[in-house]
N, C-alpha and C positions, 0 to 999 in steps of 0.2 A: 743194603748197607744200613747199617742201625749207626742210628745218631747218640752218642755218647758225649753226658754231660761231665765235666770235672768240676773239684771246688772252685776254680777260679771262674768257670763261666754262671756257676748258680752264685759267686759273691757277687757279678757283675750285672745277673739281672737282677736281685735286691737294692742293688743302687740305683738300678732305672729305674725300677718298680715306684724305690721311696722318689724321686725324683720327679715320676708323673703326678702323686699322690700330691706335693710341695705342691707343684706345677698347677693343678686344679684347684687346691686352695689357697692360694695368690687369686689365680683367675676370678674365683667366686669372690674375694675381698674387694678386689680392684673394681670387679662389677658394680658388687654394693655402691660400693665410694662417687662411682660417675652416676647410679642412677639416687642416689640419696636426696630429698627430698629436703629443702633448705627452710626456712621459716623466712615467712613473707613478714618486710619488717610493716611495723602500724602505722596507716596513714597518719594524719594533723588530727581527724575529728576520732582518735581511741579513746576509750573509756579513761579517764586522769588516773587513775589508778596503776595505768598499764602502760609500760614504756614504752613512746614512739618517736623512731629514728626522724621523722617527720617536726617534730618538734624541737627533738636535739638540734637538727640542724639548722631550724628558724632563731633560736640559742644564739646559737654559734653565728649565727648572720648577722644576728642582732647588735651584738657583742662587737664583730669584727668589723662591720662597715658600717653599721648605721651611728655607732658612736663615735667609732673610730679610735684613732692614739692612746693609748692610756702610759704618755710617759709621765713621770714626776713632776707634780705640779701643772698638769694641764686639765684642761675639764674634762676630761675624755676620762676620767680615773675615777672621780668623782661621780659621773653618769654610770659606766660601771657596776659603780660599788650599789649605786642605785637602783640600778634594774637587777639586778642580784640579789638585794637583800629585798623588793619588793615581789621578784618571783619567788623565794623564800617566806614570806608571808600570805602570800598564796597558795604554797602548799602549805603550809601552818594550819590555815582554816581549814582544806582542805583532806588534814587527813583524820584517819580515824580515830575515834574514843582512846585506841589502848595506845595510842603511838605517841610522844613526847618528843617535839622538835623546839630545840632552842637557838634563839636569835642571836649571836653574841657580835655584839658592838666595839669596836675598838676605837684608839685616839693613833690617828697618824703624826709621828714623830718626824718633822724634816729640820734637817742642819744645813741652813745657808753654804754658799763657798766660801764666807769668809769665817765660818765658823766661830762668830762672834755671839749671837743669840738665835739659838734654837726657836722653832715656831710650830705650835701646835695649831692641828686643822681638825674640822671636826666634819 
């Protein structure tokens, strides 16, 4: 008994065919993706130069609880502005010959609630 192919059954194994082809290249993508190799972020002691998560987040610690509040008109805005613009002159000195960082200073505008006389803070 001979086995006899039609058009419909050689359409049908081109679609499996491209189908396992798909099938393998997902698999090998997907592989990639789970064994991919992440970048270890930089401890606190990285070279300054070189961004680390480590210190962003002492930052941000910094900023969040050790100063605390920074609503309108409380000290907390003030300290802030201060450790901010003193980490900012830090990197100032800090960085290279060709690189140009500028410090810009502003005047805080506050309007009283009874908006009789404005009061400037510095």
């Amino acid at each position: 008994m001979a086995w006899r192919l039609n058009s419909g059954d050689i359409a049908g194994f081109k679609i499996l065919f491209s189908l396992g082809i798909l099938y393998g290249l997902i698999s090998v993508l997907v592989y990639s993706i789970i064994h991919m190799k992440f970048i270890t972020p930089l401890p606190m002691d990285a070279p300054p130069d070189r961004f680390s998560e480590a210190r962003a987040i002492e930052h941000v610690r910094i900023l969040s609880k050790d100063i605390g509040g920074r609503q309108q008109g409380r000290q907390g805005l003030r300290l802030a502005a201060q450790y901010i613009k003193t980490q900012l002159e830090m990197m100032k000195e800090r960085a290279q010959p060709g690189v140009r960082i500028e410090i810009e200073e502003t005047i805080i505008f506050h309007l009283p609630m009874n908006w009789d006389q404005p009061r400037f803070d510095q």
